[in-house]
KEKE-3310 file (N, C-alpha, C; in steps of 0.2 Angstrom, whole numbers, plus 5000, padded with zeros to 4 digits):
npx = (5198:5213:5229:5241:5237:5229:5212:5203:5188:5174:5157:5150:5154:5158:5173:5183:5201:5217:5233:5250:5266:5273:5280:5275:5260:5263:5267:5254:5244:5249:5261:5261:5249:5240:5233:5224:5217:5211:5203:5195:5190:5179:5173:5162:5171:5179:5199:5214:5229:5239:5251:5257:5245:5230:5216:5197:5181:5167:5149:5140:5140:5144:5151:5162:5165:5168:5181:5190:5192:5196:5209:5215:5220:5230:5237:5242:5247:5259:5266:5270:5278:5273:5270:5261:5247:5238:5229:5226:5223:5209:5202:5200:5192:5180:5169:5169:5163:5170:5167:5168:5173:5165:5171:5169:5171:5173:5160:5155:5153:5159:5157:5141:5137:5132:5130:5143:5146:5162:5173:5174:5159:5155:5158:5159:5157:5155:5151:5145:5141:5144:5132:5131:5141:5140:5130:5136:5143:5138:5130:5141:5144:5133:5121:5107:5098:5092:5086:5079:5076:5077:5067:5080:5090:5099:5096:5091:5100:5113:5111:5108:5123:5129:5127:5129:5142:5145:5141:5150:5160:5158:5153:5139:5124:5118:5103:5092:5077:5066:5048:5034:5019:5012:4998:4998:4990:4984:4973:4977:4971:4965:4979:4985:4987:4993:4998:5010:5014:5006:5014:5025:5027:5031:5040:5051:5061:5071:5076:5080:5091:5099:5104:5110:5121:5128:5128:5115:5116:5119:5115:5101:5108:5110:5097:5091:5097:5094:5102:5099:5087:5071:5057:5040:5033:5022:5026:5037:5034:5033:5047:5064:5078:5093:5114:5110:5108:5096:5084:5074:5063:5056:5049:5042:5028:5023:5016:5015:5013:5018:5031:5035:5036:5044:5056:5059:5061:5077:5088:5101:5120:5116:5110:5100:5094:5083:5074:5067:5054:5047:5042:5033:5022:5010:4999:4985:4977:4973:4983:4996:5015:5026:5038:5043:5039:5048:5059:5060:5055:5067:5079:5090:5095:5110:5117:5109:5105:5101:5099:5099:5094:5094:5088:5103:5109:5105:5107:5101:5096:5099:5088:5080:5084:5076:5064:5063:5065:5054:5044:5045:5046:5033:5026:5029:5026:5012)
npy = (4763:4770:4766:4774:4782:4780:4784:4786:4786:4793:4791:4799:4810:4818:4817:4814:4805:4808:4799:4803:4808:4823:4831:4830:4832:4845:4846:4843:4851:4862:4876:4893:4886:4885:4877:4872:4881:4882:4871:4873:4881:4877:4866:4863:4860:4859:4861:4853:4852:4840:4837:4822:4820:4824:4833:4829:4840:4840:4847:4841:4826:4821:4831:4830:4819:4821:4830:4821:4812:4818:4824:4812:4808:4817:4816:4803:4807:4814:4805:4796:4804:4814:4829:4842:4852:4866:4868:4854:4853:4858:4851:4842:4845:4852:4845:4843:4845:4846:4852:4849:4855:4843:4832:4828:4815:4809:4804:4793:4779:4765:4750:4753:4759:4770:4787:4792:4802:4804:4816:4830:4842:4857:4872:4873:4866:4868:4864:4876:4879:4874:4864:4861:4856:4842:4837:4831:4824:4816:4809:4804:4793:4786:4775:4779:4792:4805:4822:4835:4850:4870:4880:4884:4881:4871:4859:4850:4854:4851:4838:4832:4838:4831:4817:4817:4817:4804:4797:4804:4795:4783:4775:4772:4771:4777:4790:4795:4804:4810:4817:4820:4824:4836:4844:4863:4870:4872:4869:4853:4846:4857:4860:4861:4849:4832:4819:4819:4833:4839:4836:4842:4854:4852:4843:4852:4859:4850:4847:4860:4863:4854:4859:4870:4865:4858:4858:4863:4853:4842:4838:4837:4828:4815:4816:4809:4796:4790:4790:4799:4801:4807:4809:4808:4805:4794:4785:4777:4763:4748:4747:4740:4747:4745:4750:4765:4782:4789:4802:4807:4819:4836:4828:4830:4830:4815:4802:4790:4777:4778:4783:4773:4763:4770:4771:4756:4754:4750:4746:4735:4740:4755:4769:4782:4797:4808:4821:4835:4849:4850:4860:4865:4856:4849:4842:4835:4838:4830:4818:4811:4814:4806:4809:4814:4801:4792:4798:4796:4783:4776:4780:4776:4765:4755:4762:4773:4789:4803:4819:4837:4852:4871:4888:4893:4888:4892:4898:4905:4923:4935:4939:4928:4921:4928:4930:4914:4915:4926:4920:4905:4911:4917:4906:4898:4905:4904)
npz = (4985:4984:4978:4984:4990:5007:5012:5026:5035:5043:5045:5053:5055:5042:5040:5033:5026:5020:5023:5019:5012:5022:5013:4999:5001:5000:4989:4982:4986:4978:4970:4984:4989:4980:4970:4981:4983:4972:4974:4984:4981:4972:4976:4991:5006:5021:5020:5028:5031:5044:5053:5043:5037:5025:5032:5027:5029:5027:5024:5016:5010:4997:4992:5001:4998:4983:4984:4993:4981:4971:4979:4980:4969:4964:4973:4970:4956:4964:4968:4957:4952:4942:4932:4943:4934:4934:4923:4925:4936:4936:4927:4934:4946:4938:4927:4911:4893:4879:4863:4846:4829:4818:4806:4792:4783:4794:4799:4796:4799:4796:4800:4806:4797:4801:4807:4817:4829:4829:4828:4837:4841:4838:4850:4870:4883:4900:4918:4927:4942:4957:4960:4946:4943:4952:4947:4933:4936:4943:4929:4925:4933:4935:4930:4930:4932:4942:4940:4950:4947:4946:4931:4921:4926:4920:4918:4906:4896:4901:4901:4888:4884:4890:4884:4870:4871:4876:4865:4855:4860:4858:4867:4868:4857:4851:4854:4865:4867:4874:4879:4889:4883:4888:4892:4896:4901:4886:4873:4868:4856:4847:4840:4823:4811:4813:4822:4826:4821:4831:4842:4843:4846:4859:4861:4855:4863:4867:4853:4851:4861:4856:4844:4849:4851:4841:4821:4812:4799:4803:4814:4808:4802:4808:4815:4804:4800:4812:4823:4834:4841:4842:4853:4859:4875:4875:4865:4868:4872:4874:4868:4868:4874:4867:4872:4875:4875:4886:4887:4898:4898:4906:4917:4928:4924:4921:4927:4940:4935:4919:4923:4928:4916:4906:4914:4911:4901:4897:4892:4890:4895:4894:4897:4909:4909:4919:4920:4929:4935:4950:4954:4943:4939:4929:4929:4934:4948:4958:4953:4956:4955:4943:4943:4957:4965:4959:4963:4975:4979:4972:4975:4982:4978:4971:4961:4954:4954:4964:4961:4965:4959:4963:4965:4966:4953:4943:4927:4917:4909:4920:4927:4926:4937:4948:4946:4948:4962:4969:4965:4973:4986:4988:4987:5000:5009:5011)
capx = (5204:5217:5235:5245:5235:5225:5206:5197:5181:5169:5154:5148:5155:5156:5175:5190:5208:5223:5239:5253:5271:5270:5283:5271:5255:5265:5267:5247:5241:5251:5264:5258:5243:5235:5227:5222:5211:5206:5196:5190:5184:5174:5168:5161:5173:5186:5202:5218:5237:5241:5256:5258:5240:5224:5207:5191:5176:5160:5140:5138:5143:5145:5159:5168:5169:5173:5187:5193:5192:5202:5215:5218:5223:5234:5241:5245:5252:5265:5269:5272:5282:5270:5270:5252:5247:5232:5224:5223:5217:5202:5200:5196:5187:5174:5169:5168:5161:5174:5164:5173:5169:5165:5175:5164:5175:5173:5154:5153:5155:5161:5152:5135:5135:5127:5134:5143:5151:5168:5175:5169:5158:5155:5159:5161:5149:5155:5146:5145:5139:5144:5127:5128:5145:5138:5125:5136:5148:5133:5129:5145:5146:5128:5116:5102:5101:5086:5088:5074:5081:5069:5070:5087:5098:5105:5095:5091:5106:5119:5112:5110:5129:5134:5123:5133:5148:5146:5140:5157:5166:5156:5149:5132:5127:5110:5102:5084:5075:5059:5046:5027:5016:5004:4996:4999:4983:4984:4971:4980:4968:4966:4984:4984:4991:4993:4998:5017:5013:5002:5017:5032:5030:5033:5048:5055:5066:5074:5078:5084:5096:5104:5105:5114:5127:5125:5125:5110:5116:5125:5108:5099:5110:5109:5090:5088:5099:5091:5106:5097:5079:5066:5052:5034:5034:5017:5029:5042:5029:5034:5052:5068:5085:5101:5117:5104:5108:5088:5084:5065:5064:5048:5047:5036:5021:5024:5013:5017:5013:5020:5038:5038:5033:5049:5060:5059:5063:5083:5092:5111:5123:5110:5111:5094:5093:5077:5074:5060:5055:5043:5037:5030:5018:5004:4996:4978:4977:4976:4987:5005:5019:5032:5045:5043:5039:5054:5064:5056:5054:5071:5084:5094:5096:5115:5119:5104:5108:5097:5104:5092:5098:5089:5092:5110:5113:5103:5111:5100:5096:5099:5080:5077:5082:5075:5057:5060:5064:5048:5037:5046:5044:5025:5022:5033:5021:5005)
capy = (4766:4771:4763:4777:4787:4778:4785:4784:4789:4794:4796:4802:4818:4818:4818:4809:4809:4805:4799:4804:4813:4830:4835:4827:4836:4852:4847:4843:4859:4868:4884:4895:4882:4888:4869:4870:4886:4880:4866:4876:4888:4874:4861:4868:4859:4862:4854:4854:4848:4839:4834:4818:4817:4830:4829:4834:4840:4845:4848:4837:4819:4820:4837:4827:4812:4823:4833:4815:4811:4823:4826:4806:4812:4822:4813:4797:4810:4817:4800:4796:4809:4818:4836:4845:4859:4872:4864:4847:4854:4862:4847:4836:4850:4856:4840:4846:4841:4848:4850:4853:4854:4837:4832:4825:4810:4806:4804:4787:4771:4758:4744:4752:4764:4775:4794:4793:4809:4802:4819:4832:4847:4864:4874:4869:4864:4866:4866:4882:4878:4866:4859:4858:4848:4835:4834:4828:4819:4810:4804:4800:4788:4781:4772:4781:4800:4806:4829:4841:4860:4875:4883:4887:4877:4868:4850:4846:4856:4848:4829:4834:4837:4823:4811:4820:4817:4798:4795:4802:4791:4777:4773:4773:4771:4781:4793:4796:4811:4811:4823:4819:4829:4836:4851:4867:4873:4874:4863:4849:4843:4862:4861:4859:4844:4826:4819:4821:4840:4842:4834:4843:4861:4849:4840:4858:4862:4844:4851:4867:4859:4850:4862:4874:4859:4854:4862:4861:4847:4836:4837:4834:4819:4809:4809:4803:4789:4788:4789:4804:4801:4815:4805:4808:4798:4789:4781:4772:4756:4741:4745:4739:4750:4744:4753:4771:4786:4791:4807:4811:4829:4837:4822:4829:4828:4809:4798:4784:4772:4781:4785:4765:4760:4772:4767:4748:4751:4752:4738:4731:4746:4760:4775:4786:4805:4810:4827:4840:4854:4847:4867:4866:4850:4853:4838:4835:4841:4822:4816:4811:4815:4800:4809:4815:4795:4788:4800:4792:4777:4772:4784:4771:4758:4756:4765:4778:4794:4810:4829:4841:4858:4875:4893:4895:4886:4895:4901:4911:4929:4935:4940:4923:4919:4933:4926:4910:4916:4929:4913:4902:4916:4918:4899:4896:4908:4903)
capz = (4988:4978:4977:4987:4996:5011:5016:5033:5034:5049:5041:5058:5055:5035:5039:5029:5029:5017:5023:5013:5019:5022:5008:4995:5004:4999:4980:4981:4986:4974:4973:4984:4990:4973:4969:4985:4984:4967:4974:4988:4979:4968:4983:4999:5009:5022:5019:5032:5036:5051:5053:5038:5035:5022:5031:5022:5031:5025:5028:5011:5011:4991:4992:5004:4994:4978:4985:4993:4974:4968:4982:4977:4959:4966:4976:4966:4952:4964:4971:4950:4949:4935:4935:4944:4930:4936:4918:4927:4942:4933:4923:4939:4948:4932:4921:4904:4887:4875:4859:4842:4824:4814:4801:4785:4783:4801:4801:4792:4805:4790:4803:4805:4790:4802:4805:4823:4831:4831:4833:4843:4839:4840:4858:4875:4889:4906:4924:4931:4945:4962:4960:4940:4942:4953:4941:4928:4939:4944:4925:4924:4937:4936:4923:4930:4936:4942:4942:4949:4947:4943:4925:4919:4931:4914:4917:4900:4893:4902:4899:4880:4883:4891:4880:4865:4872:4878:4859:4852:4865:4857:4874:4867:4848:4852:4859:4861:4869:4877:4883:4890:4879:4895:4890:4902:4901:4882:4870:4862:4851:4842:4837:4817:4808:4814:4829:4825:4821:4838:4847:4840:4853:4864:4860:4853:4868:4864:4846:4852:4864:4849:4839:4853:4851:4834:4817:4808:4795:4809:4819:4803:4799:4815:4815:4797:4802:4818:4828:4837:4840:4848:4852:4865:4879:4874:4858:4870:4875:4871:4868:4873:4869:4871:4870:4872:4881:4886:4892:4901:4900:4912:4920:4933:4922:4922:4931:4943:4929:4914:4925:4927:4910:4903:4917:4911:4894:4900:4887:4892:4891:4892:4902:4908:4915:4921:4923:4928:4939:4954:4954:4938:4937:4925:4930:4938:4954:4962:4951:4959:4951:4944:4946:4964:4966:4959:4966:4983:4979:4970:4976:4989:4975:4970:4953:4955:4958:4964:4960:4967:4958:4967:4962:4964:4949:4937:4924:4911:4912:4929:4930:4929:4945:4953:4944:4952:4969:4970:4967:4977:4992:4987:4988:5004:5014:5007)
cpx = (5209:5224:5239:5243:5229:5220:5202:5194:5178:5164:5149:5148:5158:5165:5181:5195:5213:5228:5245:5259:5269:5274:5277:5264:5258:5264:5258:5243:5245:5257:5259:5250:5237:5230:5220:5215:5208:5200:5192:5185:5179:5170:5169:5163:5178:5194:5211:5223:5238:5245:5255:5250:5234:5220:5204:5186:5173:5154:5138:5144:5146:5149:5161:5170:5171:5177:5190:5195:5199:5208:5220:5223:5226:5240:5245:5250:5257:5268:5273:5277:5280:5271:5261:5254:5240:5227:5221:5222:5209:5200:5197:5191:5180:5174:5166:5168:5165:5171:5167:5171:5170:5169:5169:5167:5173:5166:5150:5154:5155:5158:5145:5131:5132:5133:5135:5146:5159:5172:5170:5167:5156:5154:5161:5158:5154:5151:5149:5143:5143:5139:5125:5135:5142:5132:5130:5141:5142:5129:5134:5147:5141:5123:5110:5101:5094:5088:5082:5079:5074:5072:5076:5093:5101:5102:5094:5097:5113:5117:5112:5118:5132:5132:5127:5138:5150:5145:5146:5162:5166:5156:5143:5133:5119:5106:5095:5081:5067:5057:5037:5024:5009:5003:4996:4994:4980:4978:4974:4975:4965:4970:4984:4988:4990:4996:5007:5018:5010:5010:5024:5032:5032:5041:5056:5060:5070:5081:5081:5090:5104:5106:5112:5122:5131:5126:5122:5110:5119:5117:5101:5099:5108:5101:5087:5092:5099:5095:5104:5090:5074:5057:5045:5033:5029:5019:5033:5038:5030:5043:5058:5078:5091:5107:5117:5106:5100:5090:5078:5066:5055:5046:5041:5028:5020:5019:5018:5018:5018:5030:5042:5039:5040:5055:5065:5061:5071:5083:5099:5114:5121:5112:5104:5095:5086:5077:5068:5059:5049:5039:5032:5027:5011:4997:4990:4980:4979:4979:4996:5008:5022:5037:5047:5044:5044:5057:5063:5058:5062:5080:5089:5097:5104:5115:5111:5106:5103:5101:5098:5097:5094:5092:5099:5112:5110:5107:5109:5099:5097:5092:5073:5076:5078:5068:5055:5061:5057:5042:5037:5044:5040:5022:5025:5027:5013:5005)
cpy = (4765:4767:4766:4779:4782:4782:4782:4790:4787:4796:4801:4811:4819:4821:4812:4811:4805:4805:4799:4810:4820:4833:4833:4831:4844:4853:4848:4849:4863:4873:4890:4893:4884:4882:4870:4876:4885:4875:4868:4881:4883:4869:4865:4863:4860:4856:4858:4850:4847:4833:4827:4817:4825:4826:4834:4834:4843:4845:4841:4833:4819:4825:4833:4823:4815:4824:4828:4812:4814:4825:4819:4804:4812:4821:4808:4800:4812:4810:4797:4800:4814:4824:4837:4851:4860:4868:4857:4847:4855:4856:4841:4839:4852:4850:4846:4842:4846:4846:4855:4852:4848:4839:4827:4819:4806:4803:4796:4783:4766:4752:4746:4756:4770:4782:4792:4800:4808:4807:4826:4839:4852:4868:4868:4870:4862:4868:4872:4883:4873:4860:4857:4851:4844:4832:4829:4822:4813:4807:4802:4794:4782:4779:4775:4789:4802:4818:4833:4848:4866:4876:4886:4885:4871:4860:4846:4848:4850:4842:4829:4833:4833:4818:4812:4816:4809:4794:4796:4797:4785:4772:4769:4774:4774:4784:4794:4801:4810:4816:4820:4822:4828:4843:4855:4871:4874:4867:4860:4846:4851:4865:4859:4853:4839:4825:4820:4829:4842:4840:4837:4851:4859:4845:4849:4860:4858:4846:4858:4868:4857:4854:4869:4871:4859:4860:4860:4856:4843:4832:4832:4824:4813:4807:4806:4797:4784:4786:4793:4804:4806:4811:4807:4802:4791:4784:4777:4765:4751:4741:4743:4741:4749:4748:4761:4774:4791:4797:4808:4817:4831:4830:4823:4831:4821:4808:4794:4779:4773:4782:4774:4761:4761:4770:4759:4747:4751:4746:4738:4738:4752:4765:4781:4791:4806:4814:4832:4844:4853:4854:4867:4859:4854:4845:4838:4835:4834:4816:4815:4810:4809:4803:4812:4808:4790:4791:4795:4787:4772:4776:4781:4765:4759:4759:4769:4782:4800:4817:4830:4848:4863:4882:4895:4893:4889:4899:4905:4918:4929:4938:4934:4919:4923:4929:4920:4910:4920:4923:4909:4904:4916:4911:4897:4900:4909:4897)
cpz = (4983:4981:4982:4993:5002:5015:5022:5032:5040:5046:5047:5058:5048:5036:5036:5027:5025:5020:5019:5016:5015:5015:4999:4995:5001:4991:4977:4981:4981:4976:4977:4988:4984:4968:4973:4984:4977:4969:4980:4988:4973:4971:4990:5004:5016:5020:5023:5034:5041:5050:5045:5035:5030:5028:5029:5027:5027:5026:5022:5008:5003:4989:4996:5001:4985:4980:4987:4986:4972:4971:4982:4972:4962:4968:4973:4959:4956:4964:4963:4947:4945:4940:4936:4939:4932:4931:4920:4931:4940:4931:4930:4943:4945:4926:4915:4899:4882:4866:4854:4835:4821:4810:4795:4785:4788:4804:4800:4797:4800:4793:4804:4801:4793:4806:4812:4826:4834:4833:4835:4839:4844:4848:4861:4880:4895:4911:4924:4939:4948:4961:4951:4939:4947:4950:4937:4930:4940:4936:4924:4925:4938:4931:4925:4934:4939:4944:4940:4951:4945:4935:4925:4922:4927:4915:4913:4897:4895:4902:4892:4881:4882:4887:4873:4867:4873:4871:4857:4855:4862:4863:4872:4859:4848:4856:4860:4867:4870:4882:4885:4886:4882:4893:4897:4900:4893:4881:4865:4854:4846:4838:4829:4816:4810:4819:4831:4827:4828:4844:4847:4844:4858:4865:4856:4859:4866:4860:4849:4858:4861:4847:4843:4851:4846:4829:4815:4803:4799:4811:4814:4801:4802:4814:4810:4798:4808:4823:4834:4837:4846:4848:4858:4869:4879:4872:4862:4871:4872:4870:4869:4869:4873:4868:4867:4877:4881:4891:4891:4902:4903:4914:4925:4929:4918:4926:4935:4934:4922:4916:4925:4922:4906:4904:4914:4902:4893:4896:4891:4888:4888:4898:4900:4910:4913:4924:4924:4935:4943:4954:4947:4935:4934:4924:4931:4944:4959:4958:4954:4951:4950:4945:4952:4968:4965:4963:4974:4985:4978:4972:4980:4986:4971:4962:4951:4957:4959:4966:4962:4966:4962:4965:4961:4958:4942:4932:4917:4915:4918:4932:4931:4936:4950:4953:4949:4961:4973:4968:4971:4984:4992:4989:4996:5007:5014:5015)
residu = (UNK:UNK:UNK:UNK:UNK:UNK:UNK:UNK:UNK:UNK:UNK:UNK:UNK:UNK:UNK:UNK:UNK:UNK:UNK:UNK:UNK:UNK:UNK:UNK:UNK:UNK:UNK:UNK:UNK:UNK:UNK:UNK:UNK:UNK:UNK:UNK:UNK:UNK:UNK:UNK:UNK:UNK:UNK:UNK:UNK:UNK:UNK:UNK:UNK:UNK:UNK:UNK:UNK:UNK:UNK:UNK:UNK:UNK:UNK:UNK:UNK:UNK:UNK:UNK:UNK:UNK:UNK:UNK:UNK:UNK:UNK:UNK:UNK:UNK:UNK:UNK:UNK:UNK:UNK:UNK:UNK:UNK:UNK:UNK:UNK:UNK:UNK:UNK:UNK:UNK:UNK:UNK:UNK:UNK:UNK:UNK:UNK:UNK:UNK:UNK:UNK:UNK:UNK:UNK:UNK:UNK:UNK:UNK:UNK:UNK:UNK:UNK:UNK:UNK:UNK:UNK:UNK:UNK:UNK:UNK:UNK:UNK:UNK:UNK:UNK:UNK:UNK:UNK:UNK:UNK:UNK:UNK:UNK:UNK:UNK:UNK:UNK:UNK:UNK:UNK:UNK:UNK:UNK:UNK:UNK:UNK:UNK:UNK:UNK:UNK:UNK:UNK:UNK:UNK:UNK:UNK:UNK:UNK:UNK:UNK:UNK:UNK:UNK:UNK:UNK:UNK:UNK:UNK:UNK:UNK:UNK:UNK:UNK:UNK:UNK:UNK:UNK:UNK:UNK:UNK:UNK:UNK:UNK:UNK:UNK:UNK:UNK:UNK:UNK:UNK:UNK:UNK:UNK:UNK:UNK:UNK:UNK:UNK:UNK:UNK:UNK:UNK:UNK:UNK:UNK:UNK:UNK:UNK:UNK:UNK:UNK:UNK:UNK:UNK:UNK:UNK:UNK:UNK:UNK:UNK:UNK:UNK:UNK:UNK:UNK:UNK:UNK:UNK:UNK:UNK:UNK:UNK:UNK:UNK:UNK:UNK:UNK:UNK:UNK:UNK:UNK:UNK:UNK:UNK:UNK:UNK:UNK:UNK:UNK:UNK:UNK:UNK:UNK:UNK:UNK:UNK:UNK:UNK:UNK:UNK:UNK:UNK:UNK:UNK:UNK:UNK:UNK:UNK:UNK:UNK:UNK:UNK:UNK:UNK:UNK:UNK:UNK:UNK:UNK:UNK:UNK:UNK:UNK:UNK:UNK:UNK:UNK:UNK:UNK:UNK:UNK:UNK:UNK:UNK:UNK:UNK:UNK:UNK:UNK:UNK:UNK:UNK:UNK:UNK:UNK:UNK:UNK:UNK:UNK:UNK:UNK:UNK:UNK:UNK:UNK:UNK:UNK:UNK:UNK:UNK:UNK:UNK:UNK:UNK:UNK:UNK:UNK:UNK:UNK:UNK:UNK:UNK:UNK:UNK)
# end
């Protein structure tokens, strides 16, 4: 509860309510109410004046308590007297990873000699989506993420982002990248070269991720100083990373065993996202998923959080949603 503005909450009816006078409520919303339809056009809320008081309703406990978030801000700015600009409405509404060109100079850390991304690189990563911002809200707010979406709904991209972006912050002094290496009907053991070589189609989404991000000698740099490590999930066992932003990509061809094993390597001052597409398991048939099973299992435990992205938020071609709706419609009536 903030300083100014006082919230009650009914969770009975997923509504909540700031008091605050009514001339205040008019700075909040905006010239116009032009705040106000900013944030209703980004969380599927309602939100409504009565007499001295905002309340929030909505279908989803997690848009009510952003927009309550947000209209807090807002609130406590006017009370401050700061000015509301549209740019600091957007900037509460749409978390963003603001990524800019390095500086050569900038890449040294004089205490651990190793390269950090003190300032920011190339482009700018933001949600597109309702369901991609509570994604990132939710690594922002928790040490453990757990996010099933189909292809293209941004769930390895946008943790790549943020794991970028919490290293420049020097949040984190490491990142490291993980991927099962389950064959989808392919034979792993006819791939040429050594076990690195057989293992590295695998981890290529990983790397193509970065490098979206990234230019080619930055990306370069970090994994020869192993600030950036792209690793199979076999290699984690036994270790323990602290100060690590980890990220499971296809998690749902995890095991039980295998999702607890990765789980556990979480050190002091680490942050996990795990993410994968429950439609696309390439497991054995009686084989459970682990990450249908954390999510289950561990989803209630404070500072865990579960996203569940679904077509609306895809965002490659536009024939790739079409692709994932025409199979989801086919498997639904089966």
């Amino acid at each position: 509860m903030r300083k100014v503005c006082v919230a009650i909450t009914d969770t009975s009816e997923n509504l909540m309510t700031i008091d605050a006078p009514i001339e205040r409520i008019r700075l909040v919303f905006g010239p116009q109410d032009a705040h106000l339809r900013a944030l209703l056009k980004s969380i599927p809320v309602n939100v409504v004046s009565v007499d001295d008081q905002i309340r929030i309703t909505g279908e989803n406990t997690a848009d009510v308590n952003k927009a309550l978030e947000v209209l807090q801000t807002l609130c406590d700015k006017v009370k401050d007297r700061q000015e509301i600009t549209s740019k600091e409405v957007n900037r509460l509404l749409e978390p963003t990873v603001i990524l800019d060109d390095p500086v050569e100079d900038d890449l040294q850390n004089p205490k651990s000699e190793r390269p950090v991304p003190r300032k920011q690189v190339a482009g700018k990563v933001t949600a597109k989506t309702s369901g991609q911002a509570r994604y990132m809200h939710a690594i922002a707010e928790n040490d453990l993420v757990f996010c099933s979406g189909p292809a293209g709904s941004g769930k390895t991209y946008l943790a790549v982002a943020m794991a970028l972006e919490a290293l420049r912050l020097e949040r984190v002094r490491k990142i490291v990248l993980v991927r099962p290496a389950v064959e989808a009907g392919e034979r792993l053991g006819f791939l040429p070269g050594d076990m690195l070589a057989k293992v590295n189609p695998f981890l290529r989404p990983l790397l193509d991720a970065l490098r979206d991000m990234l230019d080619f000698d930055t990306v370069q740099k970090y994994i020869e100083h192993d600030v950036i490590e792209i690793v199979p999930l076999a290699f984690m066992r036994g270790r323990t990373l602290n100060d690590t932003f980890m990220i499971l990509d296809e998690a749902q061809n995890t095991t039980i065993t295998q999702m607890k094993m990765f789980l556990t390597r979480m050190g002091t001052e680490s942050k996990i996202v795990v993410t994968g597409d429950e439609t696309q398991n390439d497991l054995p048939a009686n084989v459970q998923s682990g990450l249908s099973d954390a999510m289950r299992r561990l989803g209630k435990i404070s500072g865990i959080a579960n996203v569940k992205l679904d077509g609306r938020d895809i965002v490659r071609h536009r024939l790739v949603r079409e692709i994932v709706n025409a199979y989801d419609n086919l498997t639904n009536k089966k």
